[in-house]
N, C-alpha and C positions, 0 to 999 in steps of 0.2 A: 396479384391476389394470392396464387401462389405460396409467395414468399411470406403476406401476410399471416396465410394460414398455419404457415410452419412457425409463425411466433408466437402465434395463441399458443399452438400444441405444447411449443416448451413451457411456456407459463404457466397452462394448467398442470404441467407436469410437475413443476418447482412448486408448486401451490398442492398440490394434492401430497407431495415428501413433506410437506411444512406442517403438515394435517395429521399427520403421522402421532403426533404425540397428543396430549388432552386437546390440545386450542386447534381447535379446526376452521381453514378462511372458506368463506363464502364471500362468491363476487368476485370480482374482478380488476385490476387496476389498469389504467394505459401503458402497453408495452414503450419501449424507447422506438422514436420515429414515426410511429400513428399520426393520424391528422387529427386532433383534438379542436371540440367541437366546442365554442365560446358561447355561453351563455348568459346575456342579456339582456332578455325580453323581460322582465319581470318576473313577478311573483308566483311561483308556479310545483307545483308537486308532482314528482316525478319518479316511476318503479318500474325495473325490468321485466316485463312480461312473456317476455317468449327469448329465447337464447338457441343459437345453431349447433353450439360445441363450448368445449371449456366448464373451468369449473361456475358452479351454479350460482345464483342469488337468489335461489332458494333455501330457506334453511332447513338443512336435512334432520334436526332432532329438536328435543327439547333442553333448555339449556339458556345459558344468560352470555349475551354479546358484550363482550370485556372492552373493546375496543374498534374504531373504527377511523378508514385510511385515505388519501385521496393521494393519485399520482401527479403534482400538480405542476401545466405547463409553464411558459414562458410567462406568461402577464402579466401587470403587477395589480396588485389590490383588489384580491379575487378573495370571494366568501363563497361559501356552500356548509348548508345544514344536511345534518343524516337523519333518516326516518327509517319506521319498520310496521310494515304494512300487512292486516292480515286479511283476506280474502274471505267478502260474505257472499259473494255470486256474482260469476261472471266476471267482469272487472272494477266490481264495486270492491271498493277495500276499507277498512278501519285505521287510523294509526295507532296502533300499541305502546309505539315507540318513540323519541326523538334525539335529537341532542343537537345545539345551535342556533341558528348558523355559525362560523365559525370564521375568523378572518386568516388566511393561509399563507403558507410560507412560497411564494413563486421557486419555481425549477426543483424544487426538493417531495419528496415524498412526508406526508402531512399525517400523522397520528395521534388521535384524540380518544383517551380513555373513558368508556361509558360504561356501567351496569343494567343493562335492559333483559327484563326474562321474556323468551320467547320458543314455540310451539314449532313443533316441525310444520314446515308451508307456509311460513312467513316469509315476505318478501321482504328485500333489502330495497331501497330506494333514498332519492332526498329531498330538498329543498330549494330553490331556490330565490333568493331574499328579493331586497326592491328595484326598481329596473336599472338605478347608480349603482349597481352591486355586480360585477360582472364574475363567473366561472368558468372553466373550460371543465364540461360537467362530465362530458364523456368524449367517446373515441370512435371513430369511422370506421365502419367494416366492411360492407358496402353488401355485407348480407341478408336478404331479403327475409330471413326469422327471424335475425338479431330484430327484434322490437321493443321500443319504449315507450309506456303510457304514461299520457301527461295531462294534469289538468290546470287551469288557475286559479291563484289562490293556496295558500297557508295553513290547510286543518292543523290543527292543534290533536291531541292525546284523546283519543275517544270518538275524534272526528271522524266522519264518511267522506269517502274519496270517490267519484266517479270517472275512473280511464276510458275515456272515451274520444281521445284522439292518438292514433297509433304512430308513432316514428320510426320508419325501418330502417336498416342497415347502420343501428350505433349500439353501442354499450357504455352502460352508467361506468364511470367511473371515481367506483367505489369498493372497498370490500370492507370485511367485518372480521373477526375474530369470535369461536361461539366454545365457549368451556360447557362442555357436557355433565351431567351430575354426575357423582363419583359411583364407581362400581368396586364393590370387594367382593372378589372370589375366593381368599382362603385366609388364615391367619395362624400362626405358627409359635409357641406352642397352644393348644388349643384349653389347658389346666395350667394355674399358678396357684402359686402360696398368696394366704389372703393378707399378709404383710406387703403384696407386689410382685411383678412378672414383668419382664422384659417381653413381650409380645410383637413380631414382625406382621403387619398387613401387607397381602398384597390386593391390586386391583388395577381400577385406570383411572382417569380423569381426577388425579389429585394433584389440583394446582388451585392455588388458594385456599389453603386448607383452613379453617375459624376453629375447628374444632373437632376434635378424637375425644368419643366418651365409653365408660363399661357401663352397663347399665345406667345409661344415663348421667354417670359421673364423668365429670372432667378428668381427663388422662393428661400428661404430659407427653408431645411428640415432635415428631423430629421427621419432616418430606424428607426423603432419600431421593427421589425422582419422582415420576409423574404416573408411577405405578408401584411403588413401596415405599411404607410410613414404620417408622418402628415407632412404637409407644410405650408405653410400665402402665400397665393394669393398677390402677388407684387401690390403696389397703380396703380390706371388706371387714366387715364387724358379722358377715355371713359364711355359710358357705351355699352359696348359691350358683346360678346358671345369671348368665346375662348377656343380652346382646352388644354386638361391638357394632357403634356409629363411628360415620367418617362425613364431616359437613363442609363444604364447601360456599363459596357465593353462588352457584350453582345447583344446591339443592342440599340434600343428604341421603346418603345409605345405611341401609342395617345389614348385618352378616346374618346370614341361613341358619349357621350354627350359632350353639351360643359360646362364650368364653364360661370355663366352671372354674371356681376358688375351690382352692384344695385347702386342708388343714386337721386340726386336731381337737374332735369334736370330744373333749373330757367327759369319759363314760361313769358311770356310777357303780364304784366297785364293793363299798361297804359290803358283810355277810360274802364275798366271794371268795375262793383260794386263791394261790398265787400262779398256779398253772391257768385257769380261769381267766383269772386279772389277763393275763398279759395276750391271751386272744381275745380279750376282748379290747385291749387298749390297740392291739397289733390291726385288727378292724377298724377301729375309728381313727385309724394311723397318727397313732398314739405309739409311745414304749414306756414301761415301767425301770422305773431307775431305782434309785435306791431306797432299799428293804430293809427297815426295822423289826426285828423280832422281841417279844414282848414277855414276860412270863413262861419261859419257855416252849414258845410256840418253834414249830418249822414250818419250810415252804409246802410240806403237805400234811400238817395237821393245824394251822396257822389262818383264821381269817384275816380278811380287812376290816381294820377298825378306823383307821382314818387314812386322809387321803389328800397329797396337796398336788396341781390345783383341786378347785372344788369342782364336783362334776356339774355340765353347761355350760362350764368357759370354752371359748374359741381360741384358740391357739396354731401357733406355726404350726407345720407339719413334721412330726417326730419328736413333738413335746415329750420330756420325760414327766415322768406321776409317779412323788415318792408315794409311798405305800409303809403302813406300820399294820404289825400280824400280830395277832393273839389268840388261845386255844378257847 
């Protein structure tokens, strides 16, 4: 038992480093050498209730299960469906979840991609198909919390499940894979030109990313890792404030801050001098470029008489604004 025990511990320990980055396992799979438990009694639904040690088949957040595993033994022409169970009282449970059953690969470790969104305290559990359909569903432990609720019968998506026959000393053998929604903690630089901005996000759980937007618009980006996105800030026809999204199959986030477009908000200089003009272009981070003089005007006895652009155009930042003067 012993020995047992010291092979859960490394597993949950190799499972809990694999967790490490966005995709997080829940559950458990049969270590090598367990006595794996053959299931062929029929038609039956099955979720881990109570666990001694190791990592959990509970799901610890919210978040959508990308994938789902079976370590699967010797036998040939084993099936098992996966289910995700969430608890209305006691050991009544709903299924939210499913995918299969599924026909498995003997002696090989079994991976089947699913999309299921699910709430922290979901349980992970499964299926099993008709009584010609045999599993090795789980694994011996011979520990008296290790518990598995089982009932008969097949709910389907919506269904009510009643565990009320308890199995001790096994563990399902199953785990899952759960991407968390994305989190952005900072973004760098936090002002661009409203032409476009190279913009670095960081954060976590960016895996699967569908979509980087500024205010709602589509950005172009580029996953660095599963904690920085670099994206360009879409052109703005504003100069505005906008939130930065990061969306995933997993969910989506907004940034605290917002992203602001810089630019050259073309002020209206007509009747102005030319010392005037240029704090006032120098403020709307603008610069005055080249100066026609008219009738013998100068830069201080000289108004603006015209002006190109026109004032209200949006522009880069450091737009020049010719200017012509006259007395």
């Amino acid at each position: 038992m012993k020995k047992l025990i010291a092979v859960f511990a490394v597993l949950a320990s190799l499972m809990f480093s694999a967790s490490a980055g966005a995709l997080v396992t829940v559950g458990q799979l049969a270590p090598p050498g367990v006595t794996l438990e053959t299931c062929d009694y029929g038609q039956y639904d099955e979720a881990q209730l109570n666990l001694a040690d190791g990592n959990s088949y509970v799901v610890p957040a919210a978040g959508v299960l990308t994938s789902w595993s079976s370590n699967v033994g010797p036998s040939p022409n084993q099936t098992l469906g996966f289910k995700v169970f969430r608890r209305v009282a006691g050991n009544v449970f709903t299924v939210v979840g499913a995918d299969g059953p599924r026909p498995l690969t003997s002696g090989a470790l079994n991976t089947f991609p699913i999309s299921i969104p699910v709430l922290p305290g979901d349980v992970l559990g499964i299926s099993l198909p008709a009584p010609d359909l045999t599993t090795q569903c789980s694994f011996v432990t011979d520990q008296p919390t290790d518990q598995v609720g089982y009932k008969s019968g097949n709910a389907g998506p919506g269904g009510t499940v009643d565990f009320d026959n308890l199995d001790p000393g096994l563990r399902l053998n199953v785990s899952a894979t759960l991407l968390p929604p994305p989190v952005i903690t900072s973004f760098t630089p936090g002002t661009g030109p409203i032409a476009g901005q190279a913009v670095t996000i960081a954060g976590a759980n960016f895996a699967q990313v569908s979509s980087v937007t500024f205010g709602g618009v589509p950005a172009p980006f580029s996953v660095v890792s599963e904690t920085q996105i670099t994206a360009v800030a879409p052109a703005s026809a504003s100069l505005n404030s906008v939130p930065v999204a990061v969306t995933t199959i997993a969910g989506a986030a907004s940034s605290a801050t917002p992203f602001t477009y810089e630019g050259c908000a073309v002020p209206r200089l007509r009747g102005k001098r030319l010392k005037a003009s240029k704090k006032i272009s120098n403020r709307a981070d603008c610069k005055i470029g080249k100066v026609t003089k008219r009738n013998g005007a100068t830069a201080k006895t000289g108004e603006v008489t015209k002006q190109n652009p026109k004032p209200g155009a949006i522009l880069p930042p450091d737009t020049t604004i010719k200017v012509t003067l006259a007395p």
